[in-house]
C-alpha positions as protocol buffer text, in pm:
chain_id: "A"
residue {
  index: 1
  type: UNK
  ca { x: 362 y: 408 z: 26 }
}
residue {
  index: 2
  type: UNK
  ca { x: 414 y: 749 z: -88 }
}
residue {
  index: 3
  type: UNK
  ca { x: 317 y: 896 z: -444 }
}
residue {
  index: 4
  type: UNK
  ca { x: 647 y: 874 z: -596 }
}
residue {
  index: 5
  type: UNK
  ca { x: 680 y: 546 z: -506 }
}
residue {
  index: 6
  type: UNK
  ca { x: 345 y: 431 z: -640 }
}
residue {
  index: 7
  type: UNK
  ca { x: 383 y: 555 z: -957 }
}
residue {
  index: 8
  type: UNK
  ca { x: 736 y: 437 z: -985 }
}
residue {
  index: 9
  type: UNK
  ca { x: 602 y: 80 z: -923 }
}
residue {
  index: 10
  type: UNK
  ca { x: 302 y: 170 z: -1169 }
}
residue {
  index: 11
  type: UNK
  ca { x: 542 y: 237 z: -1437 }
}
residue {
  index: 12
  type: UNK
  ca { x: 822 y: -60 z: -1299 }
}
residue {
  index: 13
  type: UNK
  ca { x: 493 y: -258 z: -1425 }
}
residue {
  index: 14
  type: UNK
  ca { x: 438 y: -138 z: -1707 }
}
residue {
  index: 15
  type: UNK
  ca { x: 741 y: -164 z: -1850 }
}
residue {
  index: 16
  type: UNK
  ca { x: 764 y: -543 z: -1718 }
}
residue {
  index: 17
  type: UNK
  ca { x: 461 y: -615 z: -1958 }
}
residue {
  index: 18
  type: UNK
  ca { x: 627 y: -447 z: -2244 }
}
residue {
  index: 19
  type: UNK
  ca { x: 897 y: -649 z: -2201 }
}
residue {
  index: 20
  type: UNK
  ca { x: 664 y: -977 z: -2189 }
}
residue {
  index: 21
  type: UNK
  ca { x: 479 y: -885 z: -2444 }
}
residue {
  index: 22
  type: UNK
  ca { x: 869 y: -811 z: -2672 }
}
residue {
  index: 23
  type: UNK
  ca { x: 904 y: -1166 z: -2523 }
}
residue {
  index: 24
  type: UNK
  ca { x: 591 y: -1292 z: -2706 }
}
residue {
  index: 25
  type: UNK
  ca { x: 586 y: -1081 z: -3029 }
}
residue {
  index: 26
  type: UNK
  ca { x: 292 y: -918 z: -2962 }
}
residue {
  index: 27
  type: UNK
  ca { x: 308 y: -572 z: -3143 }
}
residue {
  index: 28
  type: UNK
  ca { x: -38 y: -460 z: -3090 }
}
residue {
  index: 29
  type: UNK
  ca { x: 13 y: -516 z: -2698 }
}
residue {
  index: 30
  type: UNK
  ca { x: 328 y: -333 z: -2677 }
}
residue {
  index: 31
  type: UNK
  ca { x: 143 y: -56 z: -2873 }
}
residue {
  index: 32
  type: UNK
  ca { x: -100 y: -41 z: -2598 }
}
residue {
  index: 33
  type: UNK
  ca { x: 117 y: -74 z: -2329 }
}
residue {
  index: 34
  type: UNK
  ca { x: 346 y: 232 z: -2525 }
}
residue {
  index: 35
  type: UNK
  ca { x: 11 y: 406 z: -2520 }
}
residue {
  index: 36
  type: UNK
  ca { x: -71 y: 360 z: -2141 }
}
residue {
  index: 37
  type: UNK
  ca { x: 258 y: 462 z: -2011 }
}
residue {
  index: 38
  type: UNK
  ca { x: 213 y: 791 z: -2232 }
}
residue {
  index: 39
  type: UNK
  ca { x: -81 y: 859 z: -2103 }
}
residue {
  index: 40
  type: UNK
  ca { x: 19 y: 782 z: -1727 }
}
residue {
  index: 41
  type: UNK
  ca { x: -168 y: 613 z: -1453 }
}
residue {
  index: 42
  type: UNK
  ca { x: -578 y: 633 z: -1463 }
}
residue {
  index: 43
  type: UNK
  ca { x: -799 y: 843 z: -1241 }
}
residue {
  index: 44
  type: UNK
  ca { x: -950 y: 490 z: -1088 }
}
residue {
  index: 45
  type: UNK
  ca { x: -557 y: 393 z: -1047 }
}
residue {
  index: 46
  type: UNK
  ca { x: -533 y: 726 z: -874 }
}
residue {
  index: 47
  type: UNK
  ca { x: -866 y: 661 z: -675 }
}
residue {
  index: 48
  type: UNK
  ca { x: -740 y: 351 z: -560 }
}
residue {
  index: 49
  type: UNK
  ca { x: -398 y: 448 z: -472 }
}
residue {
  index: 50
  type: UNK
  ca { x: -619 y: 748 z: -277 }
}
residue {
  index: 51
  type: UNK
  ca { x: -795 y: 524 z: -103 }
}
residue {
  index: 52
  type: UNK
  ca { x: -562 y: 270 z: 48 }
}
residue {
  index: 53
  type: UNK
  ca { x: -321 y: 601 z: 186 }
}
residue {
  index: 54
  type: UNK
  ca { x: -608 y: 717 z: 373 }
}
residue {
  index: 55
  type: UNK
  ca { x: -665 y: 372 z: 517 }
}
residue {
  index: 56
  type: UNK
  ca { x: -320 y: 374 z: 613 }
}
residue {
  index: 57
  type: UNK
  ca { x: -374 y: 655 z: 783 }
}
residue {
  index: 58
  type: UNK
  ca { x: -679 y: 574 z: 963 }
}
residue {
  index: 59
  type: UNK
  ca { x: -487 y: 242 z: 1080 }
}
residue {
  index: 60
  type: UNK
  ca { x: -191 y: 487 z: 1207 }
}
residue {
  index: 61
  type: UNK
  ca { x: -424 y: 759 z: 1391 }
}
residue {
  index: 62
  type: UNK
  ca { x: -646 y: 450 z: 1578 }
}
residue {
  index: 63
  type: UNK
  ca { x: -330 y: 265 z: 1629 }
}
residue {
  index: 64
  type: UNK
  ca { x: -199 y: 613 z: 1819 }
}
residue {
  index: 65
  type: UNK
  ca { x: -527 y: 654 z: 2020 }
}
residue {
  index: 66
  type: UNK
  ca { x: -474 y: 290 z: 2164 }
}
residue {
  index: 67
  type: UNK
  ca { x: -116 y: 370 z: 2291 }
}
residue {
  index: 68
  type: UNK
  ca { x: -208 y: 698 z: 2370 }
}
residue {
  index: 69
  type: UNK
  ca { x: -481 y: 541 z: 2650 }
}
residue {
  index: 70
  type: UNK
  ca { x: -202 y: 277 z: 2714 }
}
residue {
  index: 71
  type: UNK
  ca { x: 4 y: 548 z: 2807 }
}
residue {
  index: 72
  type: UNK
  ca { x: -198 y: 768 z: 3017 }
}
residue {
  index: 73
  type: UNK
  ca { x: -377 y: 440 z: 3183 }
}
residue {
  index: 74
  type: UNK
  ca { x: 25 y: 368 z: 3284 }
}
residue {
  index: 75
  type: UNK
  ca { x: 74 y: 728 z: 3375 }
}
residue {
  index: 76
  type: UNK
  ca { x: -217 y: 727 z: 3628 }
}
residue {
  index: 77
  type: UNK
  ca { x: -82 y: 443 z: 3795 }
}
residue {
  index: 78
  type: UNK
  ca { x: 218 y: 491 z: 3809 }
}
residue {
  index: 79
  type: UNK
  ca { x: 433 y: 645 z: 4163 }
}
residue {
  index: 80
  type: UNK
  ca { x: 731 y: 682 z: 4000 }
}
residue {
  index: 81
  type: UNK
  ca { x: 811 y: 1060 z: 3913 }
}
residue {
  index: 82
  type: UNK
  ca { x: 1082 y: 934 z: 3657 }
}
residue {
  index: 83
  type: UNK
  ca { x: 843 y: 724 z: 3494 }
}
residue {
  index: 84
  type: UNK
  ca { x: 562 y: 979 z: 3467 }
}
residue {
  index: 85
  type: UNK
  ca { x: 784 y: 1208 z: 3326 }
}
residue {
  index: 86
  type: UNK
  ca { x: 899 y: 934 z: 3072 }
}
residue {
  index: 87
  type: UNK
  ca { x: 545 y: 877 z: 2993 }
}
residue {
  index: 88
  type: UNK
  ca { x: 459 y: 1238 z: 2970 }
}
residue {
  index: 89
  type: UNK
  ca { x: 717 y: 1309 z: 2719 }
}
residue {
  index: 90
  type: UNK
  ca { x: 597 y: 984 z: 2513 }
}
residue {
  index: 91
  type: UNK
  ca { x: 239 y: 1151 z: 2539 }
}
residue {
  index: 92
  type: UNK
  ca { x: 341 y: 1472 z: 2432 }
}
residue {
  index: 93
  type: UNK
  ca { x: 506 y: 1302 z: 2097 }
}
residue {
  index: 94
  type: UNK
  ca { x: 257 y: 1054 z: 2005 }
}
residue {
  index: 95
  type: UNK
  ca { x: -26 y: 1373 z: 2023 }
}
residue {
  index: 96
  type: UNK
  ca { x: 227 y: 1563 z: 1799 }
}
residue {
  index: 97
  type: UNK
  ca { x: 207 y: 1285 z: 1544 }
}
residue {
  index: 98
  type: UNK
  ca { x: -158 y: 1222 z: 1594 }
}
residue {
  index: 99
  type: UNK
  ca { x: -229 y: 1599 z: 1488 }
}
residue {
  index: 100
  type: UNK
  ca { x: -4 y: 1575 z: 1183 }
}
residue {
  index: 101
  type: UNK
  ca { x: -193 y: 1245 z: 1043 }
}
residue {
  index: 102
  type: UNK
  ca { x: -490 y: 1441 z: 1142 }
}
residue {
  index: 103
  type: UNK
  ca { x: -423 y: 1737 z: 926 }
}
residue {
  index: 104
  type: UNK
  ca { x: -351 y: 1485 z: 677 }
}
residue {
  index: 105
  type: UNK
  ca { x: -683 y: 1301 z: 667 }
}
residue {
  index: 106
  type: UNK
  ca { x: -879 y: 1643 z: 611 }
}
């Protein structure tokens, strides 16, 4: 989930609990809540939300690497010149995405 959307569904949230706490008459809560959505979404919120994008992105590199040895395990087998080439070009655009979750990650 990207940035925007994780703070859109922070604040989607917030704004569900003011409207439960309208529900209940609970001025002091709504206050807070008023006061939290003001302020915007914490640093550990942040953290957090930090954290599980860079997991994702570990899980999408490793998940690469294991086609990408699918791929060139098929490639060295393989006597078909169409298929190599098929395979090549797969290759070639699963590295291209591996570098650019790469950079990412750094």
């Amino acid at each position: 989930m990207n940035a925007i959307k994780q703070q859109s569904t922070w604040l989607d949230d917030y704004l569900d609990l003011y409207n439960y706490a309208d529900q209940i008459n609970d001025s002091v809560w709504k206050e807070a809540i008023v006061e939290t959505i003001r302020n915007g979404p914490s640093e550990e919120h942040a953290d957090v939300v930090q954290g599980q994008q860079k997991e994702q992105l570990w899980r999408e590199f490793n998940a690469l690497n294991d086609k990408l040895i699918e791929l060139f395990a098929i490639k060295k087998s393989s006597s078909s010149l169409f298929e190599i080439e098929i395979v090549q070009q797969l290759i070639q655009t699963l590295k291209q995405r591996r570098l650019e979750v790469g950079r990412l990650l750094v």
